[in-house]
N, C-alpha and C positions, 0 to 999 in steps of 0.2 A: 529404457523405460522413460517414460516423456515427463519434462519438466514444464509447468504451466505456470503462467502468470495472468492474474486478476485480477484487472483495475474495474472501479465501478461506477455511477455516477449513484449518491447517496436516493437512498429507497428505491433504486432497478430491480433490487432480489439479488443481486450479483453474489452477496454472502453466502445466503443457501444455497443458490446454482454451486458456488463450488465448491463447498463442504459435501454435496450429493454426487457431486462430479470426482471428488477423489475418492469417495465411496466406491463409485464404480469402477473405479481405475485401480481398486485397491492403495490408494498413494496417499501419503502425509500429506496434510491439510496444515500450512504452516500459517499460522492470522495471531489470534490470542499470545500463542507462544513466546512470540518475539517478545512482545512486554513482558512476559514472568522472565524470560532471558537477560533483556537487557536490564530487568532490576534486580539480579540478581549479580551480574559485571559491574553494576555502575554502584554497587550496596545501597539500596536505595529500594522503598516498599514499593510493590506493584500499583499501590493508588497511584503514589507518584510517579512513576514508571507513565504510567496511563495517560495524564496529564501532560507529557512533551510526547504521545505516540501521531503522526502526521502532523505534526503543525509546527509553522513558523518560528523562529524567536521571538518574543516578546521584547517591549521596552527595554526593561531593565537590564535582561541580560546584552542585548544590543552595544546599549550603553556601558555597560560593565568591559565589554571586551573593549571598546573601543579606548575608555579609559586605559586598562591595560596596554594596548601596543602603545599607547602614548606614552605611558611610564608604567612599566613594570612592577614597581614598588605600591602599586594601588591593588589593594584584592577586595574582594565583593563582599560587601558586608553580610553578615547570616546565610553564606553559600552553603550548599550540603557541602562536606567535609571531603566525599568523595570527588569532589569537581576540580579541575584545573582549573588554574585563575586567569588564567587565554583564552581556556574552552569553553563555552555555554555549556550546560546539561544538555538545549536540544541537540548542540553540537555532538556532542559526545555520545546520547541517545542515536543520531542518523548515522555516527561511525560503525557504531557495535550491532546496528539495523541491516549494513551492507554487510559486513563479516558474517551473518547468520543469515541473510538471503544467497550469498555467494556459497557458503557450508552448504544449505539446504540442495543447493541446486546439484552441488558436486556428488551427494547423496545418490540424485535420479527419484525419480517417480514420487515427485513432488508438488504438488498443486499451492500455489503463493501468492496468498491474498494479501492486495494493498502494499504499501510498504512503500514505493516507489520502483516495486520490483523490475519493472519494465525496462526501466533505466537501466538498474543496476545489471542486469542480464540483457541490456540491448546488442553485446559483440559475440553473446557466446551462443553459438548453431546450436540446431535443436531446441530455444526453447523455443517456447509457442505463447505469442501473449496476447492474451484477448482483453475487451472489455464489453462489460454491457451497461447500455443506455438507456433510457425512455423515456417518455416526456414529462417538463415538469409537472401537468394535472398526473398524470398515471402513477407517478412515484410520492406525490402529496397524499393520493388515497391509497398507496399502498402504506405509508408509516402509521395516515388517520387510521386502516384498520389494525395493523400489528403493533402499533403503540398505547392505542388509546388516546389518540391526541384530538382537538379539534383542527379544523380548515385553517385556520389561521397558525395554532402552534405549528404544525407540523409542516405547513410553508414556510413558517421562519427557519423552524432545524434543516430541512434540506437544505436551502439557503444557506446557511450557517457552516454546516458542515460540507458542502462543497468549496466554499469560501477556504475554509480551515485547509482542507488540503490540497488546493490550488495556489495558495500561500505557502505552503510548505515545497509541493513542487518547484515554483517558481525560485526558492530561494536554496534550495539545495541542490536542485539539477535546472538549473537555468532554462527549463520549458517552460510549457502553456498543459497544464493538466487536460487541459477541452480538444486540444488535436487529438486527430487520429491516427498522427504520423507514426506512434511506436507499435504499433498493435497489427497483427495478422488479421485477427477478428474482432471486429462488431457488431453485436447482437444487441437489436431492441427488444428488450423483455416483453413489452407494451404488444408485439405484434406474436410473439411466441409463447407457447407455456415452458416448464421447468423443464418436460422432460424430452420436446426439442429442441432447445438450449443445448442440453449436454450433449446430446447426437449429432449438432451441429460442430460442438468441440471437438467429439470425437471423431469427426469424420476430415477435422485440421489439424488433429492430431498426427494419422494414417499419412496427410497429403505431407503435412511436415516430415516426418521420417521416411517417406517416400525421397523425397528433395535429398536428405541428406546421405542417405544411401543411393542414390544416383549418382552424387558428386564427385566429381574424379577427384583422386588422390593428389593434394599438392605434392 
């Protein structure tokens, strides 16, 4: 059963495409989860949780660890209780983010939005990792209408949130979030609708498990 991976550029639609795309596939839609998962490893409330889900470290914690390797004997002042005095929360939040992308995948017939899943699954055959893109005007009036935002709010949060986890990429898997280089597929939502989007998946899905059942046996 095919294991799928979902990167997106923020307001492409990419979310929906793949919550409708595991629908059809019958398969686990793994996005949300992760947070109630890893806040429930790290004992820590799902707001929080929420708050280190794709992004960078922050200042302080930066500073904190760096203190730390420097002398030991320094710990963070008002840390959650659950944190290591080495480890950042994002730290510890992006460990327990691979552990349950790596779980989900061993699963099979799972569709895995965001996460950095690409990466984390970039050696193992069979999966399939797509992303979809579109231009920044198309995905500005796509949030203007499904947010309720104006032209200007809604070009900051795309903004923002690209920013957010192109920063995160960057510092946890030493990429560039904007190549194309991890992905089988990209799809601009901007020239497609939803429901050849997922026809398109499906049909690299077919070409992928073709590939690997071709492949001679090491």
């Amino acid at each position: 059963m095919p294991v799928i991976t979902i990167s997106r550029q923020t307001g492409s639609g990419g979310a929906v495409i793949g919550q409708l795309l595991a629908e059809r596939l019958g398969a686990s839609y793994i996005n949300t989860q992760i947070v109630r998962e890893v806040a429930q490893r790290l004992d820590i409330s799902e707001a929080t949780a929420a708050e280190y889900n794709e992004r960078a470290e922050d200042f302080i914690e930066r500073l904190a660890r760096v203190l730390w390797v420097s002398n030991p004997g320094f710990g963070t002042i008002n840390s959650p209780a659950t944190a290591l005095p080495f480890e950042s929360t994002t730290e510890a939040f992006v460990e327990i983010t691979r552990q349950l992308v790596r779980e989900a995948a061993q699963t099979g017939n799972a569709v895995i939005f965001g996460h950095g899943a690409q990466f984390i699954l970039a050696k193992q055959p069979g999966v399939l990792h797509v992303r979809f893109i579109a231009p920044l005007p198309a995905r500005v009036e796509r949030v203007m209408r499904r947010a309720n935002k104006s032209r200007a709010e809604a070009e900051k949060w795309v903004r923002e949130e690209d920013a957010r986890r192109a920063d995160h990429i960057r510092q946890f898997y030493q990429a560039d979030w904007h190549a194309p280089d991890p992905f089988h597929l990209l799809i601009n939502t901007s020239l497609w609708d939803e429901e050849t989007c997922i026809r398109l998946v499906l049909a690299a899905v077919a070409e992928l498990e073709r590939k690997v059942a071709d492949k001679p046996a090491e």
